[in-house]
Biotite code that builds the C-alpha atoms (Angstrom):
import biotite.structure as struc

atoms = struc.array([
    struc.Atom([2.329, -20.939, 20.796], chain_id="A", res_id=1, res_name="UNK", atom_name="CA", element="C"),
    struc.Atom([-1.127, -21.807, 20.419], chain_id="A", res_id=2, res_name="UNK", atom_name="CA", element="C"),
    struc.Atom([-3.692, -22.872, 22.855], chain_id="A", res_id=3, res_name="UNK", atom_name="CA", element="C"),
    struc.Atom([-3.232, -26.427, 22.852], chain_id="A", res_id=4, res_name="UNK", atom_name="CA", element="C"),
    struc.Atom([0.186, -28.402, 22.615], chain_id="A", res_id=5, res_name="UNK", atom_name="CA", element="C"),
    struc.Atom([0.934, -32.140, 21.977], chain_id="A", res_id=6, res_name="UNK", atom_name="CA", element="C"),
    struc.Atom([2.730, -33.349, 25.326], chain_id="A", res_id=7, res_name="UNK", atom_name="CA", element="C"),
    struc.Atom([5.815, -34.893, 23.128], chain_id="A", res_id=8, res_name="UNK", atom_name="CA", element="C"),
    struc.Atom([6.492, -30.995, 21.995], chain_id="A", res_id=9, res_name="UNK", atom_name="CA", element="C"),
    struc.Atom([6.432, -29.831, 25.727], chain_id="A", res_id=10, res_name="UNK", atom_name="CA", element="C"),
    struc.Atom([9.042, -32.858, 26.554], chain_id="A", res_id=11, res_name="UNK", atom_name="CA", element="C"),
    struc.Atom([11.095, -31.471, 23.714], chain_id="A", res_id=12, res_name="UNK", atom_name="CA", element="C"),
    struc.Atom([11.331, -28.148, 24.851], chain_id="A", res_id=13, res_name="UNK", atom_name="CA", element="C"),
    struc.Atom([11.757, -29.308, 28.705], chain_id="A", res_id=14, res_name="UNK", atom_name="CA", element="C"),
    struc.Atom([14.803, -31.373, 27.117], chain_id="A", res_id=15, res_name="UNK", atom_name="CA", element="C"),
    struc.Atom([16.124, -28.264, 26.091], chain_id="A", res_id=16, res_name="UNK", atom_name="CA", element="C"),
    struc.Atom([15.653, -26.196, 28.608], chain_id="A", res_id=17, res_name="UNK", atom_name="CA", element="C"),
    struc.Atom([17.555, -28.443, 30.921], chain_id="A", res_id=18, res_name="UNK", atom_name="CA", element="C"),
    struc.Atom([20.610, -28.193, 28.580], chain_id="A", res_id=19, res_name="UNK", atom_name="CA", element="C"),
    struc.Atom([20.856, -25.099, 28.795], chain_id="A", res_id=20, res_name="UNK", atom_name="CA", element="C"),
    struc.Atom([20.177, -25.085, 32.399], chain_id="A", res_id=21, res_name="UNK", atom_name="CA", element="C"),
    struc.Atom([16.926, -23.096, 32.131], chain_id="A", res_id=22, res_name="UNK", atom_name="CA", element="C"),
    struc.Atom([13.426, -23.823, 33.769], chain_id="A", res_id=23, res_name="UNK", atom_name="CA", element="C"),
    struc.Atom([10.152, -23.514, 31.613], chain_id="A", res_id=24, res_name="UNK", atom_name="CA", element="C"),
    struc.Atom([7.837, -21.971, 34.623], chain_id="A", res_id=25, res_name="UNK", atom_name="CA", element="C"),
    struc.Atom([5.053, -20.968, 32.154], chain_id="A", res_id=26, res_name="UNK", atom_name="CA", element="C"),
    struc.Atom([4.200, -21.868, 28.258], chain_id="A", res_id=27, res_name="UNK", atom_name="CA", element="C"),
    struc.Atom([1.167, -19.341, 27.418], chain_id="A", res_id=28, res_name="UNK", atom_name="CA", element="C"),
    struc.Atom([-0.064, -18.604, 23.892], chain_id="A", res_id=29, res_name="UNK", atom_name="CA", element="C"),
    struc.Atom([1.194, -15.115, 22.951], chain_id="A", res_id=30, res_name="UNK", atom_name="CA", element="C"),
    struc.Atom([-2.370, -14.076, 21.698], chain_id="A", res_id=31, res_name="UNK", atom_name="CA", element="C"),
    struc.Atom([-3.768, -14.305, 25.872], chain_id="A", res_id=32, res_name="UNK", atom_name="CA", element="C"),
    struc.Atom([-0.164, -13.023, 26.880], chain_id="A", res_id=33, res_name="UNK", atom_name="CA", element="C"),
    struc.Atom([-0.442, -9.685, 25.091], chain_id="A", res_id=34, res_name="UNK", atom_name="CA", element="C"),
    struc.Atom([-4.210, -9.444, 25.464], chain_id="A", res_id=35, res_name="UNK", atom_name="CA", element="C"),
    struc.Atom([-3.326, -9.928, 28.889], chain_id="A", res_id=36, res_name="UNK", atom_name="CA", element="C"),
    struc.Atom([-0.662, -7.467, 29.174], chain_id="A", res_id=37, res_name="UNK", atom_name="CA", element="C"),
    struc.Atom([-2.801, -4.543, 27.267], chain_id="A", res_id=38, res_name="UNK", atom_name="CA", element="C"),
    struc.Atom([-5.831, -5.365, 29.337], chain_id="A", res_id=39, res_name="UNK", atom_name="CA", element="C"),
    struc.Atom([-4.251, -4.750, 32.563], chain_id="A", res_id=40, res_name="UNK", atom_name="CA", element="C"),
    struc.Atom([-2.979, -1.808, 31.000], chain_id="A", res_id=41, res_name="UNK", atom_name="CA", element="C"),
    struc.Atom([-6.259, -0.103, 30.866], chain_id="A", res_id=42, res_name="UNK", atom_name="CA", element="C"),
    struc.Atom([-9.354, -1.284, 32.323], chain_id="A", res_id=43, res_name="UNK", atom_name="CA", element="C"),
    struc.Atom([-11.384, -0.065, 29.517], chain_id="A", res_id=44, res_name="UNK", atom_name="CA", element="C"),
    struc.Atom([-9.127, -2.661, 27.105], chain_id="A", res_id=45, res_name="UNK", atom_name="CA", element="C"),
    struc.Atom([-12.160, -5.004, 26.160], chain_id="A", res_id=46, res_name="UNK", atom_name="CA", element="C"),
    struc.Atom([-14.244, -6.244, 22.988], chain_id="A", res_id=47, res_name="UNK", atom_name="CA", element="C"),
    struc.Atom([-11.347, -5.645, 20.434], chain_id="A", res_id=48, res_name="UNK", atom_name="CA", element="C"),
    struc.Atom([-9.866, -7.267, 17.249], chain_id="A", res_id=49, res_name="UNK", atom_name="CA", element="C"),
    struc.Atom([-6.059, -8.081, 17.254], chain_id="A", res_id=50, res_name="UNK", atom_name="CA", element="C"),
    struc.Atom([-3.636, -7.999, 14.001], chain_id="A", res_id=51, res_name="UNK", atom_name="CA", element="C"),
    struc.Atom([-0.437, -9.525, 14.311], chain_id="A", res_id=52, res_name="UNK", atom_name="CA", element="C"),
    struc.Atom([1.592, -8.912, 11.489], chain_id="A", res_id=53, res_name="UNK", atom_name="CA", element="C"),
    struc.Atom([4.388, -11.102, 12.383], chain_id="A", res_id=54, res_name="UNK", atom_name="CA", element="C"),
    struc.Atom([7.710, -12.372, 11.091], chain_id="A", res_id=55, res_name="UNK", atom_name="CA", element="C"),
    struc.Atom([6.079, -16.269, 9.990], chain_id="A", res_id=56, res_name="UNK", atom_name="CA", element="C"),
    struc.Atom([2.326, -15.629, 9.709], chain_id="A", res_id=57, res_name="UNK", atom_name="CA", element="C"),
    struc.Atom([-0.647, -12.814, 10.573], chain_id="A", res_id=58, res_name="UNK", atom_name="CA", element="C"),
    struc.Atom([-2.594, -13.520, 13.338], chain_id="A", res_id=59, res_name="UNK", atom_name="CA", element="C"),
    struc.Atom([-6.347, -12.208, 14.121], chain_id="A", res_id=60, res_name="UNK", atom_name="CA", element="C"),
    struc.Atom([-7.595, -12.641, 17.647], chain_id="A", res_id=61, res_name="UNK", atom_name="CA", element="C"),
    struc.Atom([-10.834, -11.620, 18.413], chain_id="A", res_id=62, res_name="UNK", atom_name="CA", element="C"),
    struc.Atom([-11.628, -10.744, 22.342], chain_id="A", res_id=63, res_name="UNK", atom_name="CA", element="C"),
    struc.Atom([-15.463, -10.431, 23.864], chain_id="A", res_id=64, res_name="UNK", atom_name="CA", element="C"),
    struc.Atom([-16.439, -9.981, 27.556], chain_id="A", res_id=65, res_name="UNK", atom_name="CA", element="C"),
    struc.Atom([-13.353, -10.254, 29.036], chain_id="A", res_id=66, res_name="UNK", atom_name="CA", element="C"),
    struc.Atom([-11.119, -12.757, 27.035], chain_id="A", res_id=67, res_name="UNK", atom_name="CA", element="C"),
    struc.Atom([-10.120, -13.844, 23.500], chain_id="A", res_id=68, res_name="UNK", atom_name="CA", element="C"),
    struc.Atom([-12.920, -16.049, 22.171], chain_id="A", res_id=69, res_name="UNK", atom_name="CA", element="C"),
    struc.Atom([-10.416, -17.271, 18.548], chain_id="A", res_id=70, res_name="UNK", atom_name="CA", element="C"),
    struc.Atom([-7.901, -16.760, 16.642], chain_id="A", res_id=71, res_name="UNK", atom_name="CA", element="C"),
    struc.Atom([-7.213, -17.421, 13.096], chain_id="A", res_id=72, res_name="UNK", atom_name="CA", element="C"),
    struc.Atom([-4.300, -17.099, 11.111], chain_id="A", res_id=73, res_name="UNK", atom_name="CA", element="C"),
    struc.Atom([-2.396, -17.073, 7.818], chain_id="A", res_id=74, res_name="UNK", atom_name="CA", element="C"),
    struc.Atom([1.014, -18.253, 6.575], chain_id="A", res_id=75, res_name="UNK", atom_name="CA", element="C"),
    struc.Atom([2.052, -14.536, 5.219], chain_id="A", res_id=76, res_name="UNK", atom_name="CA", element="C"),
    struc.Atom([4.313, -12.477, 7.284], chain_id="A", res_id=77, res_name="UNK", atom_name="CA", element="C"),
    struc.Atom([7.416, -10.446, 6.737], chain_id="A", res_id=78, res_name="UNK", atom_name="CA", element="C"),
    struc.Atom([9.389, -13.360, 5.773], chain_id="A", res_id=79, res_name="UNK", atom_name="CA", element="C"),
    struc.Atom([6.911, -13.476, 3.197], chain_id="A", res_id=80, res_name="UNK", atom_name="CA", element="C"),
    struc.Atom([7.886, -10.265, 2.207], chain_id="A", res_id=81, res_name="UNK", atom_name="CA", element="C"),
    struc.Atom([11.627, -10.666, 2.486], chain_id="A", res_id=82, res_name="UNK", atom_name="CA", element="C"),
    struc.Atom([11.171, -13.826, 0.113], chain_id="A", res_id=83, res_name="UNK", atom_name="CA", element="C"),
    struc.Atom([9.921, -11.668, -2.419], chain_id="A", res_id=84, res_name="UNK", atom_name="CA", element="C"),
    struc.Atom([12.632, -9.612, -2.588], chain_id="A", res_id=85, res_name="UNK", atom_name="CA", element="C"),
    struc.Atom([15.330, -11.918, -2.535], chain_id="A", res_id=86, res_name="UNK", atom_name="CA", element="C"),
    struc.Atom([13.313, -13.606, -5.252], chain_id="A", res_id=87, res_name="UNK", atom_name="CA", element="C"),
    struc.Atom([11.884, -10.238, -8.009], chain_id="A", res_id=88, res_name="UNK", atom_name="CA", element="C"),
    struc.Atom([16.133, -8.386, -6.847], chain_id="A", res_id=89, res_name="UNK", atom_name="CA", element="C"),
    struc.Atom([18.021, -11.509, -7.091], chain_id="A", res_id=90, res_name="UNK", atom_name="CA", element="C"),
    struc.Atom([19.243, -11.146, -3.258], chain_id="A", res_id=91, res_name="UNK", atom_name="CA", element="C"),
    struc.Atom([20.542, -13.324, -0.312], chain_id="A", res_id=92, res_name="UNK", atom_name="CA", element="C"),
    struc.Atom([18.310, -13.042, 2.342], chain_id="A", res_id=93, res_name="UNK", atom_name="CA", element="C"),
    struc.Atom([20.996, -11.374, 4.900], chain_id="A", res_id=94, res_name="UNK", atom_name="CA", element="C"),
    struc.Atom([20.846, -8.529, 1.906], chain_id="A", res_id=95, res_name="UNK", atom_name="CA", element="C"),
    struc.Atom([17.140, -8.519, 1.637], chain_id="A", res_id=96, res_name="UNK", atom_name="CA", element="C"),
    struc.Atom([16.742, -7.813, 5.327], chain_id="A", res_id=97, res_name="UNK", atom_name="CA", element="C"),
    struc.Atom([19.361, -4.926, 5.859], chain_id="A", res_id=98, res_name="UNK", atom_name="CA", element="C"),
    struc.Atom([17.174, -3.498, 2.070], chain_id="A", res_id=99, res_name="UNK", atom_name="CA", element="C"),
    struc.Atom([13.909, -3.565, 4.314], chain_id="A", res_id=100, res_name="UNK", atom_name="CA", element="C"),
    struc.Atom([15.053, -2.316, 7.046], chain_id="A", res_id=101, res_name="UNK", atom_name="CA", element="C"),
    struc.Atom([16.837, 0.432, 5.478], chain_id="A", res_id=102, res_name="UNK", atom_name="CA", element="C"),
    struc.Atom([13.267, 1.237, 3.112], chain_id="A", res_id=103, res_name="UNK", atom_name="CA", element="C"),
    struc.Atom([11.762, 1.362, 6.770], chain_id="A", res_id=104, res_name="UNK", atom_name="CA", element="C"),
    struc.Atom([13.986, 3.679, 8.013], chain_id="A", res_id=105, res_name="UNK", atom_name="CA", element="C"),
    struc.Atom([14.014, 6.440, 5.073], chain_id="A", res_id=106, res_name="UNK", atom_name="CA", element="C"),
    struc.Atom([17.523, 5.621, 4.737], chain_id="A", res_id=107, res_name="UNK", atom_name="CA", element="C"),
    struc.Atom([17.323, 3.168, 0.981], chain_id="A", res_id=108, res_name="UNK", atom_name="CA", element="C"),
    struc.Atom([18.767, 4.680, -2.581], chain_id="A", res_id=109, res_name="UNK", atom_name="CA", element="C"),
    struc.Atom([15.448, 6.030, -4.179], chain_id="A", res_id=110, res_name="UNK", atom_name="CA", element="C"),
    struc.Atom([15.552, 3.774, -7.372], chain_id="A", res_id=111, res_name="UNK", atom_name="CA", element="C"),
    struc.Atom([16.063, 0.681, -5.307], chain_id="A", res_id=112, res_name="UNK", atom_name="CA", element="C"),
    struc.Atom([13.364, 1.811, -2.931], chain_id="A", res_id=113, res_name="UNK", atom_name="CA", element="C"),
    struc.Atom([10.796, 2.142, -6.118], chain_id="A", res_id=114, res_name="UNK", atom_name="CA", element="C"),
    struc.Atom([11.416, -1.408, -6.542], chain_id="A", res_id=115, res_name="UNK", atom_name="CA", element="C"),
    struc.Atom([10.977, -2.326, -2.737], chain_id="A", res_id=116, res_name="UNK", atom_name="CA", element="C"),
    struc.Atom([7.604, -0.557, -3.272], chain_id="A", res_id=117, res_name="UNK", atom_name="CA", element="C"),
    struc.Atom([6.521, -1.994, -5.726], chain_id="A", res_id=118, res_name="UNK", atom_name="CA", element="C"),
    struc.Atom([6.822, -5.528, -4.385], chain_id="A", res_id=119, res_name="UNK", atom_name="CA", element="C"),
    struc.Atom([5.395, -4.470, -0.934], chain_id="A", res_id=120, res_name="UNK", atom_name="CA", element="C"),
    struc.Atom([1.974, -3.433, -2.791], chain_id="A", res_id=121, res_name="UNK", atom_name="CA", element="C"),
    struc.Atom([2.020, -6.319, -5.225], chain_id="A", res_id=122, res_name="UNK", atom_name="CA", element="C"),
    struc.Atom([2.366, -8.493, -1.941], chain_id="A", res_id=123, res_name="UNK", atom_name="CA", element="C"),
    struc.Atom([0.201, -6.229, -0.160], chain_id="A", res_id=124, res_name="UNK", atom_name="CA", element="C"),
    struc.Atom([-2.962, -7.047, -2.685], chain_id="A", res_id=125, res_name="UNK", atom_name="CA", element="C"),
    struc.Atom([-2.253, -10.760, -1.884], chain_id="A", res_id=126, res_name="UNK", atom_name="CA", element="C"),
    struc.Atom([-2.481, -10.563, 1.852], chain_id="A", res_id=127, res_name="UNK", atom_name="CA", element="C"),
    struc.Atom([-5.563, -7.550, 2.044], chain_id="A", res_id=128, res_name="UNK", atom_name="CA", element="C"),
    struc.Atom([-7.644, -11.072, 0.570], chain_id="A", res_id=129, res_name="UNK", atom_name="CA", element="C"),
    struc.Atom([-5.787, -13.521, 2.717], chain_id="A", res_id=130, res_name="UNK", atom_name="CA", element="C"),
    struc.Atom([-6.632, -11.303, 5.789], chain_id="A", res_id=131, res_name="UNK", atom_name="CA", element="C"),
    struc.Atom([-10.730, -10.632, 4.482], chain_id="A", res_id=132, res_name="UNK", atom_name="CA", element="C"),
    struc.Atom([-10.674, -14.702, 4.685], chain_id="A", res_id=133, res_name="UNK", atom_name="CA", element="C"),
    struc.Atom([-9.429, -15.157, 7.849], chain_id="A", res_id=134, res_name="UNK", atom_name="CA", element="C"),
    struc.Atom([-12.202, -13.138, 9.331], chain_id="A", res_id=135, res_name="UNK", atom_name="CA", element="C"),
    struc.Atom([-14.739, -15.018, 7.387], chain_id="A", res_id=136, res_name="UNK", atom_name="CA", element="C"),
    struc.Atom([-13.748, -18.481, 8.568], chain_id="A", res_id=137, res_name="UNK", atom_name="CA", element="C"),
    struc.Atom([-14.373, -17.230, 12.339], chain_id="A", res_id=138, res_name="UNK", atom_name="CA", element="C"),
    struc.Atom([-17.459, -18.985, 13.401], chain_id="A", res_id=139, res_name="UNK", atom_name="CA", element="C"),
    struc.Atom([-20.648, -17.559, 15.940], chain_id="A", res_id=140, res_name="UNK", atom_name="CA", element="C"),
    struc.Atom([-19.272, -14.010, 15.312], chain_id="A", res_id=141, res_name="UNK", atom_name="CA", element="C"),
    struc.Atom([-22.338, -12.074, 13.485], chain_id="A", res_id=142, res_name="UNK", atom_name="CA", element="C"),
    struc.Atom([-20.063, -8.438, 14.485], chain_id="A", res_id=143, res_name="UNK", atom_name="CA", element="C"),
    struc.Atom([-16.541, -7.515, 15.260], chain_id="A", res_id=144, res_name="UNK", atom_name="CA", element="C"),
    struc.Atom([-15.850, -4.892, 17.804], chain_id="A", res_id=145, res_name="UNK", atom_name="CA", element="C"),
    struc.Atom([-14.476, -1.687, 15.429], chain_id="A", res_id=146, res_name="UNK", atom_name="CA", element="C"),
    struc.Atom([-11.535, -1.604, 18.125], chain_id="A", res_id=147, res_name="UNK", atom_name="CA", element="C"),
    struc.Atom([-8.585, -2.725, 16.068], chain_id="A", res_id=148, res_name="UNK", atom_name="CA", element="C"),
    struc.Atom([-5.304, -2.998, 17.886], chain_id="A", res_id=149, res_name="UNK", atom_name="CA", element="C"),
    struc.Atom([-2.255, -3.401, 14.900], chain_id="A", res_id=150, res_name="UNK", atom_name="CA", element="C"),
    struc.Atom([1.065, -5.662, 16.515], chain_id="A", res_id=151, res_name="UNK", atom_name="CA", element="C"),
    struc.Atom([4.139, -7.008, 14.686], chain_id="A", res_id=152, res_name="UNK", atom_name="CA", element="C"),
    struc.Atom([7.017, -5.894, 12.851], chain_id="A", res_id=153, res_name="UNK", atom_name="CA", element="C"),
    struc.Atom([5.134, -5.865, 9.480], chain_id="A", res_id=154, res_name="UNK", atom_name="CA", element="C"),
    struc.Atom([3.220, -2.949, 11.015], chain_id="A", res_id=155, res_name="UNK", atom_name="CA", element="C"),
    struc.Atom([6.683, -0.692, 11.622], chain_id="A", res_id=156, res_name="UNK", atom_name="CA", element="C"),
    struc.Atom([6.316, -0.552, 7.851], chain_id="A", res_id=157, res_name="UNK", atom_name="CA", element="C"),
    struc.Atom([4.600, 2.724, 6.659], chain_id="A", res_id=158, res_name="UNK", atom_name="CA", element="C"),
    struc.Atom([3.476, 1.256, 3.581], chain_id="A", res_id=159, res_name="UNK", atom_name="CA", element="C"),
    struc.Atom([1.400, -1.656, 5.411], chain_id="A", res_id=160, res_name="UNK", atom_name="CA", element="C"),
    struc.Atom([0.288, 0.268, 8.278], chain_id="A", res_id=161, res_name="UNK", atom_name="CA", element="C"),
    struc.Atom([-0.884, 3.331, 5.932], chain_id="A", res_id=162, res_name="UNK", atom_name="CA", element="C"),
    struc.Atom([-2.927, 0.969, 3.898], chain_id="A", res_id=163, res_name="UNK", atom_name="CA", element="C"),
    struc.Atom([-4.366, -1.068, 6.397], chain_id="A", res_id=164, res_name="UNK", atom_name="CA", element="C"),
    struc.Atom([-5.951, 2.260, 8.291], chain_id="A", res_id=165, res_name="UNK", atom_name="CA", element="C"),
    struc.Atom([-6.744, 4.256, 4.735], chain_id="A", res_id=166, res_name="UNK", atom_name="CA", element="C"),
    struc.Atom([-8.266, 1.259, 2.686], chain_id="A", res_id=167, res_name="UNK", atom_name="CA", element="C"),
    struc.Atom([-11.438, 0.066, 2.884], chain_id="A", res_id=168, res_name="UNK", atom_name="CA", element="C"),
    struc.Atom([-10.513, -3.503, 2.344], chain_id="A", res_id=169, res_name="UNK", atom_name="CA", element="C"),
    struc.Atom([-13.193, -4.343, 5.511], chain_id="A", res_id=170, res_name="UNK", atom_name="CA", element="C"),
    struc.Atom([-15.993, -3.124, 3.819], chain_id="A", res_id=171, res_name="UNK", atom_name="CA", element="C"),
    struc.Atom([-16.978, -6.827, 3.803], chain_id="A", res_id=172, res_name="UNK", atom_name="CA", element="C"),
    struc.Atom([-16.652, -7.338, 7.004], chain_id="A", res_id=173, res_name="UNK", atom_name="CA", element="C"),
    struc.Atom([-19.165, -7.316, 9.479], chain_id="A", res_id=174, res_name="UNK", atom_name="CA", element="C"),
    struc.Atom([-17.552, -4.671, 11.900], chain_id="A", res_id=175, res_name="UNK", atom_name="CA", element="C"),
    struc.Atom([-20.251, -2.992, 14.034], chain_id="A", res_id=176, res_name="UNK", atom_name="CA", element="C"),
    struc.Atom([-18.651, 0.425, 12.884], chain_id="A", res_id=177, res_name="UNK", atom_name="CA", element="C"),
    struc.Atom([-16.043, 1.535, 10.816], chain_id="A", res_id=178, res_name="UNK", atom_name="CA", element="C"),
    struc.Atom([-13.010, 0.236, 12.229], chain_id="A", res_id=179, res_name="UNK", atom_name="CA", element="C"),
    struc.Atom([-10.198, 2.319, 14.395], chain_id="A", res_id=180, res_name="UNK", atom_name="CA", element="C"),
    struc.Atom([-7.111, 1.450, 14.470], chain_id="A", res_id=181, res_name="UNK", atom_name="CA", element="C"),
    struc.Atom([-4.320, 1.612, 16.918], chain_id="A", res_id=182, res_name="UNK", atom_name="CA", element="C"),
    struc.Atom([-0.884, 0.490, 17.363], chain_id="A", res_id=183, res_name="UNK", atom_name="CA", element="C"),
    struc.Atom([-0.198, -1.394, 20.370], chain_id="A", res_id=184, res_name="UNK", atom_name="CA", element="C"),
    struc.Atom([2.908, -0.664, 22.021], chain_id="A", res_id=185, res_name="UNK", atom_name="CA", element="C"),
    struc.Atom([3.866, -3.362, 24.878], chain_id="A", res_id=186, res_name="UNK", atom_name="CA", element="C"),
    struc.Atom([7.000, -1.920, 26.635], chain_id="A", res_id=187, res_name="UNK", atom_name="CA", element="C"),
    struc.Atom([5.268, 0.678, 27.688], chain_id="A", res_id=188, res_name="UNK", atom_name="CA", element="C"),
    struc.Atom([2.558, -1.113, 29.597], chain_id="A", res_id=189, res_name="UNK", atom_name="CA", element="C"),
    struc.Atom([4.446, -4.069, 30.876], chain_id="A", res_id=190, res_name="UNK", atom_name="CA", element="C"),
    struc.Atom([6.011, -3.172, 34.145], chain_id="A", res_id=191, res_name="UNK", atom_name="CA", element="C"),
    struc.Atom([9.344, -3.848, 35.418], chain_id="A", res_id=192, res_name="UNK", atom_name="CA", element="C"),
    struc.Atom([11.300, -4.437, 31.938], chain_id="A", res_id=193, res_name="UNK", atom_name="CA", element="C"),
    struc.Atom([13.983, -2.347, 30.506], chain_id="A", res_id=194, res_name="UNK", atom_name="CA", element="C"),
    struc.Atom([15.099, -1.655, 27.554], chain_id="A", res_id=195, res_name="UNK", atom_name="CA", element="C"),
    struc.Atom([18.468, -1.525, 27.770], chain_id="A", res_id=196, res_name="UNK", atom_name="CA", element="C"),
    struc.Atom([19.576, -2.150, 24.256], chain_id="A", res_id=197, res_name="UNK", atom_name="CA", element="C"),
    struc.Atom([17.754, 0.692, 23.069], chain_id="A", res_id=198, res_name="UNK", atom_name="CA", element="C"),
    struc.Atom([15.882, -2.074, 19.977], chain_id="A", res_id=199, res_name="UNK", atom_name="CA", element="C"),
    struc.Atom([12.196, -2.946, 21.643], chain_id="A", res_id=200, res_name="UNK", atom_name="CA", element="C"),
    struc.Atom([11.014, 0.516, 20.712], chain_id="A", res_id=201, res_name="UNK", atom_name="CA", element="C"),
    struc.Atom([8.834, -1.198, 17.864], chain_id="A", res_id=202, res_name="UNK", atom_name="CA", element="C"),
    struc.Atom([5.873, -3.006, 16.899], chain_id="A", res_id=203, res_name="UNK", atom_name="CA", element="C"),
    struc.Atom([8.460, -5.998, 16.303], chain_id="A", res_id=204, res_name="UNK", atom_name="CA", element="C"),
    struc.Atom([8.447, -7.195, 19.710], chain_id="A", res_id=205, res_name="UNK", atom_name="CA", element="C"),
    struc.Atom([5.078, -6.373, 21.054], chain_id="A", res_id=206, res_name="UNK", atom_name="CA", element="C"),
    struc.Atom([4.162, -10.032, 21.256], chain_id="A", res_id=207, res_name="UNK", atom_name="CA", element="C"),
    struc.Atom([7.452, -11.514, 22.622], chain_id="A", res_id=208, res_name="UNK", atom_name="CA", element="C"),
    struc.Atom([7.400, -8.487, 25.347], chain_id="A", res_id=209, res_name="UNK", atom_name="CA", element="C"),
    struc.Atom([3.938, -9.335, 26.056], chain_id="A", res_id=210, res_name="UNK", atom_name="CA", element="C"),
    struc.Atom([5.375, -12.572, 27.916], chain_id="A", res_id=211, res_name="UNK", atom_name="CA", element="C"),
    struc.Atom([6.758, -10.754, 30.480], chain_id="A", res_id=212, res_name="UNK", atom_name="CA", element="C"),
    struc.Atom([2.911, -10.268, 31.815], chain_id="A", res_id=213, res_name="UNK", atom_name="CA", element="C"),
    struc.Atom([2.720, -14.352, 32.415], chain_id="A", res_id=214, res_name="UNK", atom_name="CA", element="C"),
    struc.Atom([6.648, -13.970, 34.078], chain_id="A", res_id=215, res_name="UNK", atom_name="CA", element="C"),
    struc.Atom([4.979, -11.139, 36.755], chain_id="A", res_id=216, res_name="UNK", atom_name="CA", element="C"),
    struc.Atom([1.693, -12.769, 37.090], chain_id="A", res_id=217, res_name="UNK", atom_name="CA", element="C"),
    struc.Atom([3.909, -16.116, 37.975], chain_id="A", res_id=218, res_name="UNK", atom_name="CA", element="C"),
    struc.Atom([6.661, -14.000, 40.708], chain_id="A", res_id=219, res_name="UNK", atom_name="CA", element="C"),
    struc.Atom([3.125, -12.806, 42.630], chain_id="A", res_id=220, res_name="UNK", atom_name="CA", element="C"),
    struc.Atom([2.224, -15.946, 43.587], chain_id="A", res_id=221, res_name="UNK", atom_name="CA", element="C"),
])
């Protein structure tokens, strides 16, 4: 969620909790939950940007002194993606995502995986601009920390994360050093949650795992 909610949305979602006999203790914005969850981590987790290459939309947080000062995002995520290639392979979407997954895995037919590349750069070139504009458009920031910390399933593809670390698309950018980038991995610093389905061991559910930080801070007091 974002920061700021419209009190007719929280109604709606307290209607449905209570149908399903659930109570809403906490609603948090994902950005502070997992900026939370990395900064207890490690004490030294500070001044950092945050890329969350989602399912819906990428996210950039930016975090100084302590806490996240913005966030901007755009409407290009994996769906994005998966659109694409029901769109250029003439697919259902249910076929689409077992095609990516399987590319993402090693495990695709080599000709069909030369066409799966090719979309993923031609989509790749779209979103490298999309993503310089989003840092433009934050406001008061004359330098970004050169911390990068990569989240979301669009990163648990090679071809996305390899460019996005080997390009120089930031050049334009006013990082205060050439960036580094790092993949943030939540399950292992969020105490107390298990995987026991053997399927959070991926940048996919770094943000939704991140929750669990507002759950634990909640049970304490």
């Amino acid at each position: 969620f974002g920061s700021f909610m419209e009190d007719s949305y929280l109604d709606y979602l307290q209607k449905i909790a209570k149908k399903a006999d659930l109570e809403i203790l906490a609603v948090s914005s994902l950005g502070y939950s997992l900026y939370s969850a990395l900064q207890e981590a490690s004490p030294s987790f500070d001044d950092r940007v945050i890329v969350n290459f989602g399912l819906s939309l990428t996210e950039v947080f930016v975090a100084f002194g302590g806490g996240l000062i913005g966030s901007r995002y755009i409407n290009l995520g994996v769906s994005s993606v998966l659109a694409e290639i029901c769109k250029k392979m003439d697919l259902h979407l249910d076929e689409a995502v077992e095609i990516l997954e399987k590319y993402r895995s090693g495990s695709l037919d080599p000709a069909i995986g030369e066409d799966v590349q090719k979309i993923l750069k031609k989509f790749y070139v779209v979103w490298e601009k999309a993503l310089n504009a989003v840092f433009s458009d934050f406001s008061g920031v004359k330098t970004f920390s050169s911390k990068v910390s990569l989240v979301g399933e669009g990163f648990d593809i090679k071809d996305f994360s390899d460019k996005i670390v080997q390009e120089t698309w930031h050049k334009s950018i006013p990082f205060k050093s050439p960036p580094r980038f790092e993949k943030s991995f939540t399950l292992d610093i969020v105490p107390g949650i298990d995987d026991l389905g053997g399927q959070a061991a991926s940048l996919k559910w770094s943000m939704p795992l991140s929750l669990g930080t507002i759950y634990f801070k909640l049970d304490e007091q």
